[in-house]
N, C-alpha and C positions, 0 to 999 in steps of 0.2 A: 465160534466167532469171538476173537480175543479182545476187539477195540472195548466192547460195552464193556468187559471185566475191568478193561485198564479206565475206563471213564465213569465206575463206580469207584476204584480204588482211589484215584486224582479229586473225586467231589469230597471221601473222605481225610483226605489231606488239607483242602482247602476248610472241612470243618476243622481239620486239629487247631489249620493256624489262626480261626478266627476264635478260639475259647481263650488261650491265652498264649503272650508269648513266652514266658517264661516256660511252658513247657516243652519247647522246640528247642529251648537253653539247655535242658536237662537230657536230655535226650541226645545230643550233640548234633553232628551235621549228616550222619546217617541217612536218617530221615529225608532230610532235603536232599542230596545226591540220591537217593530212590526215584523220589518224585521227578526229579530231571531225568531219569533212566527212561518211568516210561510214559514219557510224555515224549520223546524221541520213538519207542518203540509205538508209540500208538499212530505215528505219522505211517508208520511200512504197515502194520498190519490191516490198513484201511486194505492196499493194493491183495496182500496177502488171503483176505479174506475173497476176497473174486476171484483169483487163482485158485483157493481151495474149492470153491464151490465149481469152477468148469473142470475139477478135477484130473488140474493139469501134472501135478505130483505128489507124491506120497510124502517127499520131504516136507510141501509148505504144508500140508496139513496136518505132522507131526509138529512143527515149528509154532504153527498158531493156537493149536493146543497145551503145548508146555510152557507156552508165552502165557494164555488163558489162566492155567494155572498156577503161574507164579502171583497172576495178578490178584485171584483168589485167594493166596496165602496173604500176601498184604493187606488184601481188604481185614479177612480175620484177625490178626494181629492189630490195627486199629482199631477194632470192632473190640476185641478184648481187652484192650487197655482203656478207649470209654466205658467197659461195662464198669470194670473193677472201682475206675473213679467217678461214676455215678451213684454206683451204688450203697460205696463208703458213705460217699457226698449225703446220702438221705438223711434229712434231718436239718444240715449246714444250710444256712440262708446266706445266699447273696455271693458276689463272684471274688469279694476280698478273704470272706473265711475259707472260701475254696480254694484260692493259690497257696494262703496260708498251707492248708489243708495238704496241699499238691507237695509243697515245697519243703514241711517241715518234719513228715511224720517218715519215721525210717520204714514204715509200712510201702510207702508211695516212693521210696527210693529204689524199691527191691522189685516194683513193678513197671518204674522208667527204665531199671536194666533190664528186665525179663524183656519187655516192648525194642531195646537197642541192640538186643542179642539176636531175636526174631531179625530187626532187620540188615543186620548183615550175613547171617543166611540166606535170607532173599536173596541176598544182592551177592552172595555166591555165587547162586543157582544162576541166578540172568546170565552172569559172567561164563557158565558153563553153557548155558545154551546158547550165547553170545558165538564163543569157540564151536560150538556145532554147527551156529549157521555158517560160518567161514568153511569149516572143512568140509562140509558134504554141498559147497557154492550155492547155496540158495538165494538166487537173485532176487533185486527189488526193482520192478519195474513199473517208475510211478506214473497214474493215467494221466493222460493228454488234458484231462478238465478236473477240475474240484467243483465243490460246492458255491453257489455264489447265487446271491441276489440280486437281482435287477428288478427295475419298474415295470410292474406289471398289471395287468389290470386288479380291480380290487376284489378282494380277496372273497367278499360277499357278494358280490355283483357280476359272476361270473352264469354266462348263459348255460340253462339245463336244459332248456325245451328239447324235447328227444327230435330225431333224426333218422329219414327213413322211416317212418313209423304211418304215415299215410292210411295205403292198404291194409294194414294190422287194425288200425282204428277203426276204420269203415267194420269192417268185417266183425272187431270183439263189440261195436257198436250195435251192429246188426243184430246177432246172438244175445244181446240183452236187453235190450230195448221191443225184442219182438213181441210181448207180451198177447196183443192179439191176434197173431196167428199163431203162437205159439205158447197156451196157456200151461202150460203143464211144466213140472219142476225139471229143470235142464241142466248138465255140465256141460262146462266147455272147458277144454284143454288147451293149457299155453304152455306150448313143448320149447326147449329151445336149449344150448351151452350152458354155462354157468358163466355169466358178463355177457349176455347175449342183451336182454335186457328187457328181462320177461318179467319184474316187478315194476319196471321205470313206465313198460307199457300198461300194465295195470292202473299204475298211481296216476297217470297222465289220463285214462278212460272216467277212472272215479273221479278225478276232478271236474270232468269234464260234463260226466253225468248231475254232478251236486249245483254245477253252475247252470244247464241248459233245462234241467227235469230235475229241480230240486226234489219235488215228493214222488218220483217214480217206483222208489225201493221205501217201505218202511224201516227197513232195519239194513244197515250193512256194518259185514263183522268181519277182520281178515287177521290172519293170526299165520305166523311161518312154524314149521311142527318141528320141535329139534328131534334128532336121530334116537331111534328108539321108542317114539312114543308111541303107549297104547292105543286104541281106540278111547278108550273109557278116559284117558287123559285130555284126548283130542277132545272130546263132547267137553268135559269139565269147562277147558281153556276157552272154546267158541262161546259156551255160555257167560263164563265169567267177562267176558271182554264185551258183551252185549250190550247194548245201552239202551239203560230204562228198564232193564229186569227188577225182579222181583225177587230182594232179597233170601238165600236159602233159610228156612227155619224147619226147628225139630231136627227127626234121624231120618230125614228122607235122602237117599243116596241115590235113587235113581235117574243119573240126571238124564239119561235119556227120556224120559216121561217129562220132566221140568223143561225141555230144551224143546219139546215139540208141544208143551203145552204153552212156552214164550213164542212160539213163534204161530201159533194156530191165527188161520186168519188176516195173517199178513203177510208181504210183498217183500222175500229180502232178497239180499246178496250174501253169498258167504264165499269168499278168499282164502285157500287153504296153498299153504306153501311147505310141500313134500306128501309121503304119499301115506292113504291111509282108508279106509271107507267110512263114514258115516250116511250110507244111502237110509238108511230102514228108521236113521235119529231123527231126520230132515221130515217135515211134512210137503206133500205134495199140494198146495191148496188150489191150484189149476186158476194163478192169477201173475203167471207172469215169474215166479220165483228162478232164480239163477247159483247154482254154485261154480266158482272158478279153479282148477287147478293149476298150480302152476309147477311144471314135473319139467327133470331131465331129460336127457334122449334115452339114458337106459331105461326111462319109466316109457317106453312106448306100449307096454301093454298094456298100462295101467290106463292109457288114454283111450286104446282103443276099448277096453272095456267100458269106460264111462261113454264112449260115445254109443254103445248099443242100448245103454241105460234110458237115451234118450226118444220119448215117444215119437219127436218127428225132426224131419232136419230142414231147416230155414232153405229156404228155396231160394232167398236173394243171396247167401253166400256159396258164390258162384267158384270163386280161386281157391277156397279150402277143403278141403276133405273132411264129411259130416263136422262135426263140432270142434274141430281140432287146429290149434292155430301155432303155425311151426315159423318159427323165428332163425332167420338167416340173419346172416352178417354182412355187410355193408358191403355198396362198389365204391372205388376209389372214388368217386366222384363225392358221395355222402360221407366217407372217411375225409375228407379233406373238409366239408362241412363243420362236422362233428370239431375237426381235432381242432380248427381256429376261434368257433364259439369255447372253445374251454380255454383256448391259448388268452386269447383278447374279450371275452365277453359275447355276449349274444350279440349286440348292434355294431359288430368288430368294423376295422377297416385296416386292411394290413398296412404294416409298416411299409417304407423305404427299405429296400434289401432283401424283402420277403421272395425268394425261388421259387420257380412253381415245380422244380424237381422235391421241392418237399414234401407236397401231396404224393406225388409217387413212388417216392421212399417210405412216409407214412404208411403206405398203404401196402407196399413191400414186408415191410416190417411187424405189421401189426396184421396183415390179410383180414383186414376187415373187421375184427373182433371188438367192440364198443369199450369193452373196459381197459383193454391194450392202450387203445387208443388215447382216454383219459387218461389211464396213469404217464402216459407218456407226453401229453401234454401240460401234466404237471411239471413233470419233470424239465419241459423245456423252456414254459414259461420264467421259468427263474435264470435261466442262462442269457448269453450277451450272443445275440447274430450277426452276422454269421459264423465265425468262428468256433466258439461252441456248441452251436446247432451241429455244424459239420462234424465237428470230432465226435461229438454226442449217436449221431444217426449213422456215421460210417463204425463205429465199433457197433452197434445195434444189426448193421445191415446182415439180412442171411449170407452166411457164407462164409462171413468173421468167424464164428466158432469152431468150423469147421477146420481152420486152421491152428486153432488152438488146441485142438485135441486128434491131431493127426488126419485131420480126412474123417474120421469115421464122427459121425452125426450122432449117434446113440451111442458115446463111450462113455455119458457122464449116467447111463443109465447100465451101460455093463459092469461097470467098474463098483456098480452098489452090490454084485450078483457074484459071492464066494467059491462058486460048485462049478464045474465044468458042463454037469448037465443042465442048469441053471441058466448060462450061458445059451447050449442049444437051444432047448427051451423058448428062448425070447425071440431068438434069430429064425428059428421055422415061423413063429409069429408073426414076424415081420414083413407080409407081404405089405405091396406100394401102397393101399388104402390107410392100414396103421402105420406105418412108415409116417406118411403126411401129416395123419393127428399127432403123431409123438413128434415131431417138428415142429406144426403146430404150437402145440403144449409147450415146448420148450423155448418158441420163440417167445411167447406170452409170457412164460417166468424169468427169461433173461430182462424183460423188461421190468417187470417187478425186482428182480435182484438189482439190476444199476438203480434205479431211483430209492431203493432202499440202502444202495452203497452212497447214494449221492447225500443223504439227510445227514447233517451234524452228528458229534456223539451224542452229546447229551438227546438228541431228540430220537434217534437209534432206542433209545432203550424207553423211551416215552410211548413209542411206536410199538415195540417190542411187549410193552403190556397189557396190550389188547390179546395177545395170545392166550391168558391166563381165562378167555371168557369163550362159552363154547359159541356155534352157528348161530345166526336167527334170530342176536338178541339186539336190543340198542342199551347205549349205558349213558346213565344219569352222567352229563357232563364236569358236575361241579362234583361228583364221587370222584369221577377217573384223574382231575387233575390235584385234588387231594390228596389223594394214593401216591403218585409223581412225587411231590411236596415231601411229603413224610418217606416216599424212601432215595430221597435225596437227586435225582434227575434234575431238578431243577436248581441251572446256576445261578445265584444270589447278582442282583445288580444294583450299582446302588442309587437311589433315589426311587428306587422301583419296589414294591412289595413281592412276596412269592406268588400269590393268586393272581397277580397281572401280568407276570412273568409266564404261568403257566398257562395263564389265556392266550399269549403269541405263541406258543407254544404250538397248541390246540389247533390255532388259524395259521399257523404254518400246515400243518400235517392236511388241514382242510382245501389250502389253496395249491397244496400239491396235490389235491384228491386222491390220496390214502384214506381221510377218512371223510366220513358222508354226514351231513346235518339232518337228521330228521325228523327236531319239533324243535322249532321257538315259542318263547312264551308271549305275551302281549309289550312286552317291554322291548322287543326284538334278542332277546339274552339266549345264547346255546344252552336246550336245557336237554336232550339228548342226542346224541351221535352213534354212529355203525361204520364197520367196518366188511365193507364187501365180502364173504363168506370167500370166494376163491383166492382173495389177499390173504385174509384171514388163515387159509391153510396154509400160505407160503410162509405169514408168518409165524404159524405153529413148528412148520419143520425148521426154520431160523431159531427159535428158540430152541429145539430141543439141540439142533447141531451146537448150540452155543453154554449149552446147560445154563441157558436164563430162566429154566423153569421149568419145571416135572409137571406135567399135564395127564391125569389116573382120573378112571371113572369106575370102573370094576376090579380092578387087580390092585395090589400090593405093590408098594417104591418097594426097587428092587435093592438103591443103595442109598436108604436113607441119610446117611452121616452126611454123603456127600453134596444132599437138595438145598438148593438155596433159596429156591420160590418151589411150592406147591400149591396146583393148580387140583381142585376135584370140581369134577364137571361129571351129574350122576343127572338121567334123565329120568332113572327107575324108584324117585323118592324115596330111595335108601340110604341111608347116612352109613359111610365106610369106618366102621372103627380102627385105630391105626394100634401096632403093640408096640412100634418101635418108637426112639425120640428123633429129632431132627435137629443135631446138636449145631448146624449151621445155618439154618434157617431164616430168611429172610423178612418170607411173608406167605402167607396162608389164605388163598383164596378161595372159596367152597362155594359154590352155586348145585342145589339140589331141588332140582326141581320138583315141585309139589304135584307131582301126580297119584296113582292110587294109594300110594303106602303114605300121606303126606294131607292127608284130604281135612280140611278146615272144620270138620266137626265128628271128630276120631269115633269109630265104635270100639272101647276100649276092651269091648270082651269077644272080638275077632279080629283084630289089629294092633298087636302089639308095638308095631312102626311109632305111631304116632303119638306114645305117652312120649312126656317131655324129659327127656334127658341129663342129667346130673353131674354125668363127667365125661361128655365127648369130647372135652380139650384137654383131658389130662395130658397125652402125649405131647403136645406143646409147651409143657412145664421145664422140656431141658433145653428151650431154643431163647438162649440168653441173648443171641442177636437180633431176636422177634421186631421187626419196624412194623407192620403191616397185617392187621385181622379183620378180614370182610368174608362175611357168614352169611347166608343166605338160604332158606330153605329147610334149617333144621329145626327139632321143636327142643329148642333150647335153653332151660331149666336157668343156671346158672354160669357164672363164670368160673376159672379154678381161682383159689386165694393167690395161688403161688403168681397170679398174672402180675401182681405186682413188681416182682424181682424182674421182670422184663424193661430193663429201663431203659432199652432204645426204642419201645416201644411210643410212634407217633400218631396213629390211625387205628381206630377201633370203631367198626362196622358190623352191629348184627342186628337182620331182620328179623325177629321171634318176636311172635306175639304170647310164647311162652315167658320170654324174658321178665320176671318181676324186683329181681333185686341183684345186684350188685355189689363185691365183694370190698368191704372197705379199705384192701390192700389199694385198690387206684389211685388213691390218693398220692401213689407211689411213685407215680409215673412221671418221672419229672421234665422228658421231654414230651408228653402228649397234644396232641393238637388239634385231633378229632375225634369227637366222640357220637357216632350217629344209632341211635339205638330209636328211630322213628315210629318204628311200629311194636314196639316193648310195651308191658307195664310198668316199669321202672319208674316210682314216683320220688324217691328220694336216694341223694348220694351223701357220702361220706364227704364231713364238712371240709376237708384237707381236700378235696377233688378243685372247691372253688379255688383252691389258693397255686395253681398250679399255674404259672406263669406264662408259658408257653403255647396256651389255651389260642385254639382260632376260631374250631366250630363245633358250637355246641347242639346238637339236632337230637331233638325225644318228641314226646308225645304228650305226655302229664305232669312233667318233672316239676318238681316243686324248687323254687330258686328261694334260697336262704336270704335273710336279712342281713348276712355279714359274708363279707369275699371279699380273696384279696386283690390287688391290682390287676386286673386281667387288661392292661392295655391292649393286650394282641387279637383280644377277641372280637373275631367280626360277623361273626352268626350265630343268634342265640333265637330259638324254633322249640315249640313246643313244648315252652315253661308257664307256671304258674306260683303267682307272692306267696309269702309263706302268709299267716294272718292279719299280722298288719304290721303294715311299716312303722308309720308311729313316725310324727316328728317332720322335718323338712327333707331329710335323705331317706335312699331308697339303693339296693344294690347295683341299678342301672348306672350310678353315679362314675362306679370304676371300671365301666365301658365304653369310656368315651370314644375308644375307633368303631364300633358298629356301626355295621353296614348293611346288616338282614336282622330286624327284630319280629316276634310272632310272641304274642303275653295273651294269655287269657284266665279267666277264674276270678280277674280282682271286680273291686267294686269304691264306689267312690268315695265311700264315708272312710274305707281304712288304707285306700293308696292312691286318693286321685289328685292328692297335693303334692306328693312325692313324684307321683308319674309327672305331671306339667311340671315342674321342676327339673326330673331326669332331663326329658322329651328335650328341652332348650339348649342341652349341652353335647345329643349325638347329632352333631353337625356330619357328618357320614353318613347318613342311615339314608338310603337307597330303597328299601323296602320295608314297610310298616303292616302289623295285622294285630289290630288288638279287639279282642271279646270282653265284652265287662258291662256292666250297666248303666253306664256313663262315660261317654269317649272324652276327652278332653278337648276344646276347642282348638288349642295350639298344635292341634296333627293340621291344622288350614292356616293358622295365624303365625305359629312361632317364625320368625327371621331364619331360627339355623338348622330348620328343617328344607334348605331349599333345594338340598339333592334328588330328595323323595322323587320316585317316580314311579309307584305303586302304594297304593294305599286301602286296605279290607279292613273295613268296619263292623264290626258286632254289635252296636251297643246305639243308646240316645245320643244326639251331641251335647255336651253342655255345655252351652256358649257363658261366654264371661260377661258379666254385671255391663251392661252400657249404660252411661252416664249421661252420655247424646242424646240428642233426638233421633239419631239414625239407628234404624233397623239393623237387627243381625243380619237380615236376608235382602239387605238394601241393593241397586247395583253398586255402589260402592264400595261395599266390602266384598262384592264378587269379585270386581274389577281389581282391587287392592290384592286377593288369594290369587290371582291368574299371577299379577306380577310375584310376588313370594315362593307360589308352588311354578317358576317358568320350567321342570322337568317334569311335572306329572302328567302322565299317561293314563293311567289307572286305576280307577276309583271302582269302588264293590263295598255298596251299601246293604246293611240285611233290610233295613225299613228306613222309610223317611215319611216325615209328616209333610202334610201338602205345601207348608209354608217353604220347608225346605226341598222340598223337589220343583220349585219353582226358581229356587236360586240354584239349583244345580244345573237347571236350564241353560242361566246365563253363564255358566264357566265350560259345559259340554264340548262347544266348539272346540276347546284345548285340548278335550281328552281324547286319547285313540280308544280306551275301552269302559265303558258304564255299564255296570251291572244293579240292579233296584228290584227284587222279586216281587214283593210287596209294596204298600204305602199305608201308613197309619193316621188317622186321623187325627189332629190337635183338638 
């Protein structure tokens, strides 16, 4: 897929011309005649790349590949001319010494030609392959619709309530709720597709259960098992995810003994999603207990095995067979349900012009399949009806493809298959029953390929980097649009910041249901997302057909030189050492999961896995175009020095609770912009880290923040820090952050920074989220004027109200009533104690708040 290369190549052009313009002077017009080349070529290769993919000829998909990689050569060639003039640059302050710098030193004359030589090569190349597409006729035939917005319902207030789901309810209702006729520990199996919607029906029962029979389960734990995993991982994961366990302590590793001695005596549920046994971990305490699975159709043995498991079978479920609950896909009648609560919302009403031949084309189209049906009513909520609807549904309709690939249905499957007996092979296979799944199957993915042809560029490859993360997980929101940020996806607007840019971003891909929200926090703010696992794979084979990304779990890159994002996704908590370098390299995304080789409290003298490691990122020391390093899972020593010399590096991500220090080359880092090291030891950085301009989000755990930094205007998340000893004086370093918008400080205390902090406090007129630990809060987290964005607020500490000179009470209603007006966004108050005088004034401000938290109350 060429567009994303030509709309990574185009973001870095528009970075050249916002550094300065004198260098687009130097360089001549080159450059800019590139940029116009292929910003025309990215118009065809949109059409090109759906012709490649229905595998209509050999020429477009030679054509979109040598296009691909032209646009690859340009990115590098950019990419290599910022490193050379950052790198010099270390040291030079400010953007006058640097043109200076640019413009006078015969050093940088002989690198503005090496960069103008590079591009009229390019611009050879295109020109040849220009001439190829004319000789061998490779037509452009562009589609009937583009991409387009329209009023639509809003984007959050779109109806979920499942559909069809009736009898599925009664019935998984039935099987766990039976506790007394049926005391003894039971599975029940939810068989069903993959988008059939066999966790919507889960999540839809549990809700259902918490609201109707709040205390019927003591405990419920649900957890999706990614591929690979052991048993002894599975137990680890259910435990960990337990609520209200009992911390592990000492060298005890059996967790199946820990897992049935957390659960003795009590009422639970356990939710497993993929297949695995843990019968013999589970106790049976003959009081009602339930495990759910939730399995493919190939996993049909696996159901029928759990269901002999089970001592008796419910005599009111009458339409299933013993424990087993088999999930069908919709008649047109519930498909047409379905697809207008996503188009228009739950309490919809159709428009003027609405055909009711749409429900039956829908239902044509998608044959019933729940997640067809969403993604395609993403897709059409954005378009203009009729019109577009029509052109939309009639290239969609069965039959269309068939004309595109001659009659034969299965050629964009034969045409993958090099051998002749290969060939045979599939076609003796082919009786009518798979005939129809692989129709099926392929109707479902043409729908995903158009609405993924239908998305923007730049949101193409926003979309495209969920590939990099394996099945089963959800991703911290404000990570994934970070990463975006930092490897440039997102186009700059002006009046607009990057982070709110990448929030529409985010609620585009949501309100096209690509992607799924699965936790907000109390503020209403996305704080994790997913990506349907069967998308998920469509978009793993998009990436690799596009080389967006090298996705290894056990094997060895086969052509390093050539990666430009690697993805390791290891479920066997083995960290893969690499010997090669990755001299194009992108970005480096590592998720390993901690299962046995990986286990939180190592026995160092039969597990050599999990000592902490010293140079697993040596081989990243030659990837001088490094944007992007998010680590996860390894037990991670240190960093290499050489990170430094990475200077387009903007994103640095690693979970280690090995992590303790940090290499004082970072300070090097001159476009940096995140730095999340949350679960580290890391308590101090290299004094040159604060002065790093570019600075957005600063995320640790103990970090000790320095009494002196340089202007971090840009900084807007600062998590996980503590003062150095004392401030001393009226300033404090909060002073040169005035855009913060997420602060979290703890460790200080009053006597050495609480004049400094009420001081700070008055001048982050941005700050949105407040969390401070200390021994005295400041009164102005309630009082100050330009605190009135706030709308969460965690306190640790006493209040200390300020000297009243009045007769009027701190806890008067007046000064409640006066806070309500002041604090008009807060939601979210989380007190650790309060004394009774003031949990009686917090009484009268309540009504405001959506969420209060107070564990305790101390006496005055």
């Amino acid at each position: 897929m060429a567009e994303t290369a030509i709309t990574a190549v185009l973001s870095k052009f528009g970075e050249l011309a916002s550094r300065e313009a004198a260098v687009l002077v130097q360089v001549g017009n080159d450059i800019m005649l590139l940029r116009d080349r292929l910003e025309w070529l990215q118009a065809f290769v949109r059409d090109a790349d759906r012709r490649r993919r229905l595998a209509s000829d050999d020429f477009t998909r030679v054509w979109v590949r040598q296009t691909r990689d032209v646009a690859f050569d340009a990115e590098d060639a950019l990419d290599h001319f910022f490193h050379k003039v950052d790198l010099e640059a270390q040291g030079y302050r400010g953007w006058r010494i640097w043109r200076r710098y640019l413009t006078g030193c015969t050093t940088q004359i002989s690198v503005r030609h090496d960069l103008s030589g590079q591009i009229k090569r390019i611009k050879s190349r295109l020109d040849q392959i220009s001439e190829n597409h004319k000789e061998f006729k490779i037509e452009h035939t562009p589609g009937a619709w583009t991409s387009s917005i329209t009023e639509v319902a809003a984007w959050d207030n779109i109806g979920d309530a499942p559909v069809g789901f009736d009898g599925y309810l009664r019935a998984l209702e039935n099987h766990l709720l039976s506790h007394e006729h049926t005391p003894q520990q039971r599975f029940i199996s939810i068989l069903g597709e993959t988008g059939i919607g066999k966790s919507t029906l889960m999540l839809t029962i549990c809700n259902k259960i918490i609201k109707d029979h709040e205390n019927h389960f003591d405990k419920l734990i649900w957890y999706n098992m990614p591929p690979n995993s052991s048993a002894n991982d599975l137990l680890k994961q259910v435990y960990e995810r337990a609520p209200d366990k009992v911390p592990s302590e000492g060298e005890d590793t059996d967790i199946t003994k820990k897992l049935r001695s957390f659960l003795h005596d009590k009422r639970y549920l356990v939710i497993l999603g993929g297949i695995n046994s843990i019968t013999a971990s589970l106790p049976d305490n003959r009081n009602g207990s339930r495990v759910v699975l939730i399995l493919e159709p190939e996993s049909q043995e696996v159901a029928k095995h759990a269901d002999t498991l089970n001592k008796k079978v419910d005599a009111d479920s009458k339409n299933i067979s013993g424990s087993t609950i088999q999930l069908g896909r919709l008649n047109e009648s519930q498909s047409a349900e379905l697809f207008c609560r996503r188009v228009y919302g739950y309490n919809y009403t159709k428009p003027r012009g609405y055909k009711v031949s749409y429900n039956e084309q829908v239902f044509k189209i998608t044959g019933g399949h729940p997640l067809a049906i969403v993604v395609l009513a993403g897709l059409l909520r954005s378009k203009e009806m009729p019109v577009e609807w029509d052109s939309v549904l009639q290239q969609l309709m069965p039959g269309v493809e068939a004309g595109e690939s001659q009659g034969n249905k299965i050629a964009g499957v034969l045409l993958t298959k090099e051998k002749p007996f290969e060939w045979d092979a599939l076609l003796q296979q082919l009786m009518p029953t798979t005939e129809a799944k692989l129709s099926n199957r392929m109707a479902i993915e043409r729908i995903f390929s158009t609405s993924f042809d239908d998305l923007p560029h730049d949101l193409k490859s926003c979309f495209l980097y969920f590939a990099a993360y394996p099945t089963n997980i959800t991703h911290p929101a404000d990570q994934i649009m970070r990463m975006w940020i930092a490897e440039g996806f997102i186009k700059p607007e002006k009046g607009k910041n990057m982070e709110d840019l990448a929030q529409e971003y985010l609620k585009e891909l949501i309100s096209r249901f690509l992607v799924e929200v699965k936790y907000r926090n109390e503020c209403e703010k996305i704080e994790l997302v997913q990506v349907h696992n069967r998308l998920l794979r469509f978009l793993q084979s998009e990436a690799r057909e596009a080389s967006f990304i090298e996705i290894h779990d056990n094997t060895d890159v086969l052509a390093p030189a050539a990666v430009r994002r690697l993805s390791i996704q290891n479920d066997s908590g083995n960290y893969i050492p690499f010997g090669n370098r990755f001299p194009k390299l992108r970005s480096f995304i590592c998720r390993v999961e901690e299962g046995e080789g990986a286990s939180a409290t190592p026995d160092l003298k039969n597990d050599t896995k999990n000592i902490p490691r010293k140079d697993p990122l040596k081989f990243l020391c030659g990837s001088k175009f490094l944007r992007v390093i998010s680590i996860g899972g390894i037990h991670l020593a240190e960093l290499p020095d050489a990170i430094g010399d990475m200077i387009h590096l903007r994103y640095i991500g690693v979970t280690s609770c090995d992590l303790e220090n940090l290499p004082s080359s970072i300070g090097r880092l001159l476009n940096l912009q995140t730095l999340d090291i949350r679960n580290s030891k890391v308590k101090i950085i290299a004094p040159k880290f604060w002065r790093i301009k570019t600075l957005r989000h600063v995320i640790a755990a103990q970090l000790q923040l320095p009494n002196s930094v340089g202007e971090l205007n840009n900084l807007q998340t600062l998590h996980g820090v503590k003062p150095a000893e004392n401030w001393g004086g009226l300033t404090c370093p909060l002073d040169m952050m005035t855009n913060l918008q997420s602060l979290e400080l703890h460790g200080f205390n009053d006597a050495n920074h609480g004049v400094a902090l009420e001081r700070a406090l008055q001048k982050l007129e941005l700050l949105g989220h407040l969390k401070l630990t200390g021994d005295k809060i400041p009164s102005s987290v309630f009082t100050a004027p330009s605190l009135r964005y706030v709308e969460s607020l965690v306190l640790d500490g006493d209040i200390k109200w300020a000297d009243n000179s009045s007769n009027t009470s701190n806890y008067s209603p007046e000064v409640a009533l006066g806070i309500c007006e002041l604090r008009p966004n807060l939601t979210v108050l989380k007190l650790n104690s309060v004394s009774k005088e003031l949990e009686e004034f917090i009484e009268k401000i309540r009504p405001h708040l959506t969420v209060y938290e107070c564990p305790t109350r101390t006496d005055a």
